[in-house]
N, C-alpha and C positions, 0 to 999 in steps of 0.2 A: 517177887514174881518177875520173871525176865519180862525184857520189851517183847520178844515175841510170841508168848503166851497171853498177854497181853491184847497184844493186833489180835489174833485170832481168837479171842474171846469176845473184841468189839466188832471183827465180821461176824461171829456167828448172831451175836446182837442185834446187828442190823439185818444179819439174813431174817429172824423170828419175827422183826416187825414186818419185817414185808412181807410175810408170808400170812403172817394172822389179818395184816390187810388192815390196820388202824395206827391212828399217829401212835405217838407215845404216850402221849396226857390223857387219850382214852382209857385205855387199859384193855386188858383181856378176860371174858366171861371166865367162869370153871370149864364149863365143858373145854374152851379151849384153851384154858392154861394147864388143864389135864391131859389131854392129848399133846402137848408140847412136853411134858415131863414122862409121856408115855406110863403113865398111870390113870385108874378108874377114878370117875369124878367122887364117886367114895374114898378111895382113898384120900384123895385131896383133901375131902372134910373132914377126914382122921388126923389129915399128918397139920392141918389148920386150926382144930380145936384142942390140939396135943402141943402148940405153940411150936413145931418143927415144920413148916411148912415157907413159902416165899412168902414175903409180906401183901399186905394185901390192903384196901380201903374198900370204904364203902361210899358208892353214888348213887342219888334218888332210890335208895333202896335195893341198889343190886351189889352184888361184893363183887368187884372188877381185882385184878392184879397187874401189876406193870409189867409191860413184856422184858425189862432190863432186870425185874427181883426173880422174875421166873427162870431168867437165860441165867443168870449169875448163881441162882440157887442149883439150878443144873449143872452148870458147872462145876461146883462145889462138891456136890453130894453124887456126882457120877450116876445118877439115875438110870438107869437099863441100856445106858449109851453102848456096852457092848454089846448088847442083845440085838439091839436094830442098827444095820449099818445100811449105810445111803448106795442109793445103786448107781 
């Protein structure tokens, strides 16, 4: 991977943390690591229980995602990124 796919893999990284509003060791709910991949929180649990989906743990009971396995699985799998362009 060039260096500057790269750089711009690690801004868009840091733009998604700041934007979901939590450090990084928190993690992101479904609802919002599903709106960040612009897919339904169902689908998330299709593409989660089908082992295709961003890595994911579980805290006190809730199943959080890292905001870095979500950006990078986005990355990855080009998710409807051309479907919504930023204004």
């Amino acid at each position: 991977m060039s260096e500057k796919k790269q750089n711009t893999i690690k801004d868009e990284i840091r733009e998604l943390v700041s934007l979901a509003g939590f450090e990084e060791a928190k993690g992101l709910t479904v609802a919002q690591a599903a709106h960040h991949l612009c897919v339904s929180v169902a689908r998330l649990h299709q593409m989660r229980l089908a082992g295709k989906g961003p890595k994911y743990h579980r805290e006190d009971g809730r199943l959080l995602y890292s905001p870095l396995s979500v950006m990078a699985f986005r990355a990855k799998n080009s998710i409807n990124q051309k479907k919504y362009k930023r204004i």
